[in-house]
N, C-alpha and C positions, 0 to 999 in steps of 0.2 A: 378371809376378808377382814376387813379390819378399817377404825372412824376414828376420828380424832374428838375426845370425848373432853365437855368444859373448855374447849379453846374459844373465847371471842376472839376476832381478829380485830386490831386495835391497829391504825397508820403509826407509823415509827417506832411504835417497842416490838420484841421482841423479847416474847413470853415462851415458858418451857410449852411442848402438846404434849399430853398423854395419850398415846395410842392404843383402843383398844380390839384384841380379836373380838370379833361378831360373827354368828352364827346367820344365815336367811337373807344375805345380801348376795346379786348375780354379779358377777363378770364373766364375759366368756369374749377375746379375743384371740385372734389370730394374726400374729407379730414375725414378716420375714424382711431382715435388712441385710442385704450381701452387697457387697464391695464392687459396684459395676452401674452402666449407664442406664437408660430408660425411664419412664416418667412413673412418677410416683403413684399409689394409690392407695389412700386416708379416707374410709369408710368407716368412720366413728361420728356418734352424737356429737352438735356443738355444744358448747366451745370447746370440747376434748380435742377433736378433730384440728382445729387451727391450733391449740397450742401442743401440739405434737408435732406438724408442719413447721412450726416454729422452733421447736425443739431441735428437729433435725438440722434445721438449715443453723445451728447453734453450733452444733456436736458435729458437722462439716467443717465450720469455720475455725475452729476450736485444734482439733489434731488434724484437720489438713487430709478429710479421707473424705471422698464423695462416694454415697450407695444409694441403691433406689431400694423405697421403703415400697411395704403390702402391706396395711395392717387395716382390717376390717373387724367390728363387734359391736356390744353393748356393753352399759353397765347400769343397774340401779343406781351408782352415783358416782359422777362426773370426773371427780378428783381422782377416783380409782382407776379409769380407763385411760386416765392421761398417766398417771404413775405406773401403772402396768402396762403398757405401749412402751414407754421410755425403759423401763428399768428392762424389758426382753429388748430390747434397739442395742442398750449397752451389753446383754451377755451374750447377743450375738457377733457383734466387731470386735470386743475387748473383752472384758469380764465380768462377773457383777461383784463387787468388792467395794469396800467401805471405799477404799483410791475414788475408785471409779465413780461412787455413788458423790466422793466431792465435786469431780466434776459437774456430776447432774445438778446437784446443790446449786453450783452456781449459775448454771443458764437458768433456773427454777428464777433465782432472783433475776437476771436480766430479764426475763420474761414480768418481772411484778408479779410472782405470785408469793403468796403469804406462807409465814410457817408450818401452816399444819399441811403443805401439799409435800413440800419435799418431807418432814417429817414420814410422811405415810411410805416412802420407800424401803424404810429399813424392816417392813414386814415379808420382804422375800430374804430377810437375812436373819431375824429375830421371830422365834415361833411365841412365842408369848405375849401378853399388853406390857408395854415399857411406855419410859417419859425419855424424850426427846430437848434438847435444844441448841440451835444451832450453834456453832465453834466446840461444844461440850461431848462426851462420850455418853451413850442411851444408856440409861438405866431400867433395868428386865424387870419385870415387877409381877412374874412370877402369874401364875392361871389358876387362883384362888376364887376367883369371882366369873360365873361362866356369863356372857350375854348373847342375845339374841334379838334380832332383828323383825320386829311385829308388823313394820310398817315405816316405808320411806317414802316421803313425797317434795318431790321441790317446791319451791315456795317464788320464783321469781328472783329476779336481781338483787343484793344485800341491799338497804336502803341507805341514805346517808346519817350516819348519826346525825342523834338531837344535838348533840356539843363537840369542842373540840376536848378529849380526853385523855390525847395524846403525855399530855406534861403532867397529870393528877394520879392524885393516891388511886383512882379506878382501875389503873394499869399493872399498880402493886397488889391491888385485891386480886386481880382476872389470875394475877402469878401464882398468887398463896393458892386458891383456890383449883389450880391445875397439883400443886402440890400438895395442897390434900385428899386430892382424891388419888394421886398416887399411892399414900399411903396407905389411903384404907382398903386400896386394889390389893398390895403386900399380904396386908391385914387376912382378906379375904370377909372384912365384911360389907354385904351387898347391900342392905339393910342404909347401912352411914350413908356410902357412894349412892342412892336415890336422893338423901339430902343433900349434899353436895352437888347433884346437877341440877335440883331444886334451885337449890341457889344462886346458883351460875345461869337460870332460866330468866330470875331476876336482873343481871348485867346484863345479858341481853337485850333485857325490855328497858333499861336503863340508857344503855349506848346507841339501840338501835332501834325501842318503841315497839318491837314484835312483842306481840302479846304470847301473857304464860296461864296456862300449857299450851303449847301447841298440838294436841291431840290427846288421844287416852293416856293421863298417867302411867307408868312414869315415861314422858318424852322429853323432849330435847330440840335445840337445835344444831345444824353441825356446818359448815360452812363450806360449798364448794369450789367449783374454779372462779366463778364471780358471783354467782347466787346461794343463796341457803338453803337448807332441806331442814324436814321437819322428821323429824324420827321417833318411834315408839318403840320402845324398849322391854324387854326382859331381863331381870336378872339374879342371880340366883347365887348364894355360893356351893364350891365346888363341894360331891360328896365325895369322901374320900372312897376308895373298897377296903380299906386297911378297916 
């Protein structure tokens, strides 16, 4: 399983996501798309549930192939259940491959959803935490830093930011600050990356007035199909056996 860690989502820029594996998070669906008539059945949480619905009728229009969907489950968090629906939709018609995953990219964006949902695909293709951004190739960043999932809870709809932050130096911080926690992920130490989503806890409560922490240190927030979750975290670095 795997979150997209220090991403604000910010209207008009487009910021690198660090993605990272997590331990203590559920999915469990059940995803059959085969080439043929009959009515659909989408037994997922909302809003997974419509924008998978939406997805397909995307990915019909798209290469020109109508199939009736099955896809029933849950998931701890939202964003997961619609990227994992879609990405088994794709390696059942076609493939799952970087190709492939462009196309998903781009109904991701017809549909308006923000970078860190299609970012989160490339974890049935990368076993490791990477950074992500779109038009660019992911960069692996290697499993130096283990985490673990203590506690996720949603929080309701994202609110509207206090300001428009779109055109300001805010958007070049939210950048740096996804980039440095990449590095310190390389690094492998756990130790920095709590400062850093520290900090990033801050822009949060800056662009969108959520208060920090959101639960027992060290937490977070992490931003789903249209609402936020509130996460508590562990983490640790890796020990070696060597």
């Amino acid at each position: 399983m795997a979150l997209p860690l220090a991403y604000v989502p910010i209207a008009g820029a487009s910021n690198p996501v660090l993605v990272a594996r997590v331990g203590g998070l559920s999915l469990d669906l059940d995803v059959e798309a085969v080439p043929s008539g009959g009515a659909d059945r989408i037994e997922l949480p909302e809003p997974a549930a419509e924008y998978v619905a939406s997805f397909k009728e995307e990915l019909e229009r798209t290469v020109s192939m109508r199939f009736r969907l099955v896809c029933r489950g849950r998931a701890d968090y939202d964003a997961l259940a619609y990227v994992g629906a879609t990405n088994e939709i794709l390696r059942s018609l076609l493939r799952l491959d970087r190709d492939s995953l462009d196309l998903a990219y781009s109904i991701d964006y017809r549909l308006g959803l923000p970078d860190h949902v299609p970012a989160l695909r490339l974890t049935d293709l990368i076993a490791s935490h990477y950074a992500w951004r779109y038009g660019e190739p992911p960069v692996e960043l290697g499993e130096s830093i283990v985490l673990r999932v203590r506690r996720i809870a949603t929080l309701g709809d994202l609110p509207q930011p206090f300001l428009d932050v779109s055109r300001e130096a805010l958007v070049h911080v939210a950048g740096k600050s996804v980039i440095a926690l990449a590095r310190v992920f390389m690094e492998g130490d756990a130790e920095k990356a709590e400062k850093i989503i520290e900090f990033v806890n801050g822009l949060w409560y800056s662009v969108y007035g959520l208060r920090v922490p959101c639960g027992e240190p060290p937490s977070t927030y992490v931003p789903g199909l249209r609402g936020v979750y509130c996460v508590e975290l562990g983490l640790s670095p890796r020990i070696s056996s060597f």
